[in-house]
C-alpha positions as CSV (number, residue, x, y, z in Angstrom):
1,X,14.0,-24.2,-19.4
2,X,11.1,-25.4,-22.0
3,X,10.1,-22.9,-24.3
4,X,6.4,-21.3,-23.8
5,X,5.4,-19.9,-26.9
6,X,4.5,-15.7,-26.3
7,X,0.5,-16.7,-26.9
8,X,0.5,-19.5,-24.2
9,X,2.1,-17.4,-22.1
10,X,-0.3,-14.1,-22.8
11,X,-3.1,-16.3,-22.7
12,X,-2.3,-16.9,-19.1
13,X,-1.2,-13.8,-17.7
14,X,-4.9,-13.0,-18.5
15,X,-6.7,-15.2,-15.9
16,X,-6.6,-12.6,-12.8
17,X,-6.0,-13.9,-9.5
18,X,-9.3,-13.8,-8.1
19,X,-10.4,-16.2,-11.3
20,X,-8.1,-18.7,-10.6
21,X,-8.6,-19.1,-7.0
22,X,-12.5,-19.2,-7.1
23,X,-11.9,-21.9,-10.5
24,X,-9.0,-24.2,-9.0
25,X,-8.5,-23.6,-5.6
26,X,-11.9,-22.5,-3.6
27,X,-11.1,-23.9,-0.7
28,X,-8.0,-21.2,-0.2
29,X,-10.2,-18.2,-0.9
30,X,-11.8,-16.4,2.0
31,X,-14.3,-13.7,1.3
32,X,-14.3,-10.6,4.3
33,X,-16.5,-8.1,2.6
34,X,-18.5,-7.5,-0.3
35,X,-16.1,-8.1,-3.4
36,X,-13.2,-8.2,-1.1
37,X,-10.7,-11.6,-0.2
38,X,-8.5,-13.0,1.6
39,X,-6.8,-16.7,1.4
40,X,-6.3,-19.4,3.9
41,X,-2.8,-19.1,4.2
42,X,-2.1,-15.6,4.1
43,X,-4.8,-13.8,5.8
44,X,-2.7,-10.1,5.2
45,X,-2.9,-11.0,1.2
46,X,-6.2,-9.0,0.1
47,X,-7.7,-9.2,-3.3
48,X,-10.0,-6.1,-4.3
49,X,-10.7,-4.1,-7.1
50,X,-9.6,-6.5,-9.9
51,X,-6.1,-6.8,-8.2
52,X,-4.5,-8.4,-5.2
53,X,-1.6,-6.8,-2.6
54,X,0.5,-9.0,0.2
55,X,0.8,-6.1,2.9
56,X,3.2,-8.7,5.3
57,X,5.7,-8.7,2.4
58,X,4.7,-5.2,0.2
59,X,4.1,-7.1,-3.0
60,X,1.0,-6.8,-5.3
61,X,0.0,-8.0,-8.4
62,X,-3.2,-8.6,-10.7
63,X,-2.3,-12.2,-12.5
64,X,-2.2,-15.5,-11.1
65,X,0.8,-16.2,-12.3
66,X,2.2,-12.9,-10.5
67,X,0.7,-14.8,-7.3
68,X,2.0,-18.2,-8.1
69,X,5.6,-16.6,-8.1
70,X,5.8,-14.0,-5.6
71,X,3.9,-15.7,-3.4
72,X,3.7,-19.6,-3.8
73,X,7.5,-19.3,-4.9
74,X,6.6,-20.9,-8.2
75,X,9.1,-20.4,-11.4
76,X,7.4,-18.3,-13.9
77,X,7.1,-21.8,-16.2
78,X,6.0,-23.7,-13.4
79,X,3.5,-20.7,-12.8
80,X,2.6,-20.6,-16.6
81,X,2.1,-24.7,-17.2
82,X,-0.1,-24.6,-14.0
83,X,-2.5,-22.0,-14.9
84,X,-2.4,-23.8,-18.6
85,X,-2.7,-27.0,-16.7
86,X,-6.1,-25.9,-15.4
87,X,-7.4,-24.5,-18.0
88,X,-6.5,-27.1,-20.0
89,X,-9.3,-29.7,-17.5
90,X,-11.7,-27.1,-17.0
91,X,-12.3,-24.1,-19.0
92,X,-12.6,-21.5,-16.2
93,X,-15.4,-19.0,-15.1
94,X,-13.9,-15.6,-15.2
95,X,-15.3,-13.0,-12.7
96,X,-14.8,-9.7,-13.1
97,X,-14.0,-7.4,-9.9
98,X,-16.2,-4.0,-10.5
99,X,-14.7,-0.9,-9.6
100,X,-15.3,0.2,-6.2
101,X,-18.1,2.7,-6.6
102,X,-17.1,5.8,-3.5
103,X,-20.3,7.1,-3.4
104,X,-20.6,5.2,-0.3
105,X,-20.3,7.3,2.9
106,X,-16.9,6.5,4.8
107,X,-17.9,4.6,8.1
108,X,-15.2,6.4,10.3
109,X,-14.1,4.1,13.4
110,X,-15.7,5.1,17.0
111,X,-13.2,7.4,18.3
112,X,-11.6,6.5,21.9
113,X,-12.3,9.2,25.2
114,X,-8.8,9.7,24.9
115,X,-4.8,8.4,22.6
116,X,-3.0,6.7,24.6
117,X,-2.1,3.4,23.2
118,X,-2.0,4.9,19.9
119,X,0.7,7.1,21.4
120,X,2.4,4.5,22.7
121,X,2.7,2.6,19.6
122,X,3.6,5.1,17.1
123,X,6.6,6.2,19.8
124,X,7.7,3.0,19.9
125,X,8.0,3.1,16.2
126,X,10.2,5.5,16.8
127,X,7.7,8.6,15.5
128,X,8.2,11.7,17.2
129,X,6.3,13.0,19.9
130,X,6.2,16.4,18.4
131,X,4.8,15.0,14.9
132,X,2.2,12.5,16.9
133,X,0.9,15.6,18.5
134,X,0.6,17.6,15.4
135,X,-1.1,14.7,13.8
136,X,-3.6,14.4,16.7
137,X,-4.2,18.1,17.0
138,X,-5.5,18.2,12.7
139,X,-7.5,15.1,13.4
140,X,-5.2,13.3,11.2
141,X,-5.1,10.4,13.6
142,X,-6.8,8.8,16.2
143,X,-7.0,6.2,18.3
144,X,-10.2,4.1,17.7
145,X,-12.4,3.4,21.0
146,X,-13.4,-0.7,20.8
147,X,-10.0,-2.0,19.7
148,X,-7.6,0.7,20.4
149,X,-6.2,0.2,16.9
150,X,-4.5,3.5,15.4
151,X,-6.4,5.2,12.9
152,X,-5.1,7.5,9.8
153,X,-7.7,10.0,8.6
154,X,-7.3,10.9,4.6
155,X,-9.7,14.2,3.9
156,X,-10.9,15.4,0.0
157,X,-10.2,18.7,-1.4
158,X,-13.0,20.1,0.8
159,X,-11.8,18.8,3.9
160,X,-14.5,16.4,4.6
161,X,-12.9,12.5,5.6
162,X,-13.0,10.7,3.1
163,X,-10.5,7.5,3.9
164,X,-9.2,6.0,7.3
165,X,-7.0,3.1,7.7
166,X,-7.0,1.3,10.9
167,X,-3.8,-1.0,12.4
168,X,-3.5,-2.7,15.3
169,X,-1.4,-1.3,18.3
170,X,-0.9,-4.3,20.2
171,X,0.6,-7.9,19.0
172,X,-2.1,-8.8,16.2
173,X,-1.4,-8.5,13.0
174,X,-4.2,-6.8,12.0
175,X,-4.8,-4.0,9.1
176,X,-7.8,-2.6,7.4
177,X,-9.6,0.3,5.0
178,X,-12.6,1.3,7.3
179,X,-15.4,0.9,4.9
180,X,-16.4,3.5,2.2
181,X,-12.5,4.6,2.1
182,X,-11.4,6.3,-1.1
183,X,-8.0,5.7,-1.9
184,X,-7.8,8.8,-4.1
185,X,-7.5,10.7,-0.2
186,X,-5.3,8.3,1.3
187,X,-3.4,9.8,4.5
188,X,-1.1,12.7,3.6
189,X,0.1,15.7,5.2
190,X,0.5,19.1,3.3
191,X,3.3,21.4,3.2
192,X,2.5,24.7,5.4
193,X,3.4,27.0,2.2
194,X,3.3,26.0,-1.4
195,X,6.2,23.7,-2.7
196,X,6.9,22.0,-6.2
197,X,8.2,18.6,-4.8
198,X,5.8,15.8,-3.2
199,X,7.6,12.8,-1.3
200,X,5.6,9.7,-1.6
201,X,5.4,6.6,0.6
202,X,3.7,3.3,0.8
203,X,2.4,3.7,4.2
204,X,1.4,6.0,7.0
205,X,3.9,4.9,9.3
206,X,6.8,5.4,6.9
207,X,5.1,8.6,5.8
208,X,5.7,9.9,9.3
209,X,9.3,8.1,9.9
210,X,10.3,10.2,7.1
211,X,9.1,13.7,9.1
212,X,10.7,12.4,12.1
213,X,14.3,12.0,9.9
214,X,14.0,15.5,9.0
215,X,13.3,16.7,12.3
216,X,16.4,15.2,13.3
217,X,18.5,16.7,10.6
218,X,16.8,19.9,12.2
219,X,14.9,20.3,8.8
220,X,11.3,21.2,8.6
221,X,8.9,18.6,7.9
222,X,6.1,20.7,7.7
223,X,8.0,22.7,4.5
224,X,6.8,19.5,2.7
225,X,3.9,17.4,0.9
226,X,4.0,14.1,2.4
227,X,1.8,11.5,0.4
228,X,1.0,7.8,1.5
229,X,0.1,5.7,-1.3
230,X,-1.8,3.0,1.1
231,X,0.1,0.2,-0.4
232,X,1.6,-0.2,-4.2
233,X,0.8,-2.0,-7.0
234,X,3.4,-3.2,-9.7
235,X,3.8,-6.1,-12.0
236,X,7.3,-7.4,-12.9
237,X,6.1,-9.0,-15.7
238,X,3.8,-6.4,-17.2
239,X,4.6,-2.8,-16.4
240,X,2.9,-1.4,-19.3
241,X,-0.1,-2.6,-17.9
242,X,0.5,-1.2,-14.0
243,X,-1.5,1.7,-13.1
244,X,-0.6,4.5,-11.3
245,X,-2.0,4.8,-7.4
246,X,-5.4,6.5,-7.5
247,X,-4.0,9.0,-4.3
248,X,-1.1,10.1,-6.8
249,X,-3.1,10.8,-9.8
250,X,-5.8,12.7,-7.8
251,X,-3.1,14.4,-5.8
252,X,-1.5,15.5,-9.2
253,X,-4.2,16.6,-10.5
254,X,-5.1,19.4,-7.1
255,X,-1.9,20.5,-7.3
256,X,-0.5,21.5,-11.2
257,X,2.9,23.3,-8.9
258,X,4.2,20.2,-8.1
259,X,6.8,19.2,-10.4
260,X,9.0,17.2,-8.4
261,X,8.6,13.3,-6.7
262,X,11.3,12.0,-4.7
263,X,10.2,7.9,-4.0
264,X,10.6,6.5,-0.5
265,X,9.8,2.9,-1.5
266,X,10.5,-0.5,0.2
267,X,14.0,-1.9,-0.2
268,X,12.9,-4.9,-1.9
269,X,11.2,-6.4,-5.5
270,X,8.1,-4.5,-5.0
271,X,9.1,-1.5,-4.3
272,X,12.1,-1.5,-6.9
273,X,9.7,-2.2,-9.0
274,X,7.5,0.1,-8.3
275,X,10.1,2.4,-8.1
276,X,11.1,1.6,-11.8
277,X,7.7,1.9,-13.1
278,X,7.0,5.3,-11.6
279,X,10.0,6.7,-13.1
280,X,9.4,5.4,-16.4
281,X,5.1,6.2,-16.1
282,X,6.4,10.0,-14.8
283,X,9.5,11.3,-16.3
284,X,8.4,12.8,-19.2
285,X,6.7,15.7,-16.6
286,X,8.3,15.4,-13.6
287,X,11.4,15.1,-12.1
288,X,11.8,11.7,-10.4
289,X,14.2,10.8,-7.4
290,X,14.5,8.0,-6.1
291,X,15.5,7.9,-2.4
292,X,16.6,4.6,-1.7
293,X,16.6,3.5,2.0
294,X,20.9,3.4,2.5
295,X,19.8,0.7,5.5
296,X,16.7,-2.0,6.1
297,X,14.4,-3.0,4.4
298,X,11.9,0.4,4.7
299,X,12.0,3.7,5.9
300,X,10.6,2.9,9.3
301,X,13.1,0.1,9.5
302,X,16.3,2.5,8.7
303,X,14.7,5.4,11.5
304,X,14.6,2.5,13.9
305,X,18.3,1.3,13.8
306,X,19.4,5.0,13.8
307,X,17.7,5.6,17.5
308,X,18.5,1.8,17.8
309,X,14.9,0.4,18.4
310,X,14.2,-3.5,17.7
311,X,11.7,-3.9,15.5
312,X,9.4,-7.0,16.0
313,X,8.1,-9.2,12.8
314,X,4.7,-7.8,12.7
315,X,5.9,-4.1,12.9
316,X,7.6,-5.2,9.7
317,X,3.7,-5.8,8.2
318,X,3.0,-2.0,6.5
């Protein structure tokens, strides 16, 4: 392997994703909403907020060179001497992704005359019937009227909605924030009575697999704060720099009891990784546990083969 002195390599860990694409390669960058992307080739890869996430696989990262490797299967020199490469030609343009400003009111999703295919598709998932119906009942979820996609409802401290996230119930692979979402209210579900411990997941639908194992260990789900993180972000190459998820810190920060997090994250890079940098970001406060999946790839994944349902590829997309 040729060596890359520390400064090369620094030098190119800076040039964020976003930069690189609109500098080297504009003809793979998509743009689907103000400051928001997608690329050619992967249209479930979304770049936002000064950072991009791959929701088909679960990874996420800032740098191109993050992108070149996880994604584009580069080596990290290959990934380093073609960022230098190109910067080397032509000096780029850097652009700078602003942070979202919330003030924006959320634009919640038409709501359908009635739930049926949302229903449908979160049973198939294997989600109880029970939980769904709870769920439905606190106008967690619903099922939206003009594309009968599912939708999971994320309120603030004052029980206003503040954050919905829409996926498809039928064969498309199709995902999205509905606009104005906060991710500081991401979908959760609180415990009926005050507990110390919060479990935290990387999506709704794992959220919810995980109340539907309880209930079949005849253990109450609703004794538990259940926190989705609506996707993860972590960096193999620069964990110092990873942040925290927005929905953790705020949720933290209402409740000063908790003083226990037990991890359900992905079987895989991303979410050992993750899983790595949340223990080391939190352990000096909290007590961390990490709850690794003992089969599949995700928690929805391992509730399926216990009640033996087939999962198809896209319900493997979070």
């Amino acid at each position: 392997m040729p060596y890359i002195p520390s400064e090369i390599i620094e030098q190119a860990r800076q040039i964020d994703l976003l930069t690189y694409l609109k500098n080297y390669e504009p003809f793979e960058l998509v743009e689907i909403s103000r400051d928001t992307y997608t690329t050619k080739s992967h249209d479930s890869l979304k770049i936002s907020n000064g950072l991009w996430y791959w929701f088909t696989n679960g990874i996420g990262g800032k740098s191109a060179i993050d992108y070149l490797i996880k994604v584009r299967n580069f080596s990290f020199t290959n990934a380093v001497q073609t960022v230098m490469g190109n910067i080397k030609i032509q000096s780029p343009i850097i652009y700078e992704q602003k942070e979202k400003n919330y003030d924006k009111k959320l634009k919640m999703p038409v709501k359908s005359h009635n739930n049926d295919r949302a229903i449908n598709y979160l049973l198939s998932r294997g989600i109880d019937k029970e939980i769904i119906k709870f769920c439905i009942e606190n106008n967690l979820i619903y099922q939206e009227e003009k594309t009968n996609n599912v939708v999971f409802i994320g309120y603030n401290k004052n029980k206003v909605p503040s954050y919905a996230f829409c996926r498809a119930t039928n064969k498309e692979r199709f995902m999205r924030e509905a606009t104005g979402s906060n991710k500081k209210y991401s979908f959760r579900i609180n415990a009926e009575k005050e507990s110390n411990i919060v479990h935290l997941f990387e999506s709704s639908i794992d959220l919810l697999s995980f109340a539907t194992l309880l209930n079949f260990k005849n253990k109450n789900w609703r004794e538990e704060n259940l926190l989705s993180l609506a996707g993860i972000y972590s960096s193999k190459y620069d964990v110092e720099k990873s942040k925290l998820p927005s929905s953790l810190i705020n949720f933290l920060e209402e409740n000063h009891n908790v003083n226990e997090i037990y991890l359900h994250l992905d079987n895989d890079l991303a979410g050992r990784n993750a899983s790595n940098f949340f223990q080391q970001a939190l352990n000096k406060k909290y007590k961390i546990v990490d709850m690794i999946i003992p089969l599949g790839k995700d928690v929805n994944e391992y509730l399926c083969l216990i009640k033996g349902i087939k999962k198809n590829k896209k319900d493997r997309i979070k």
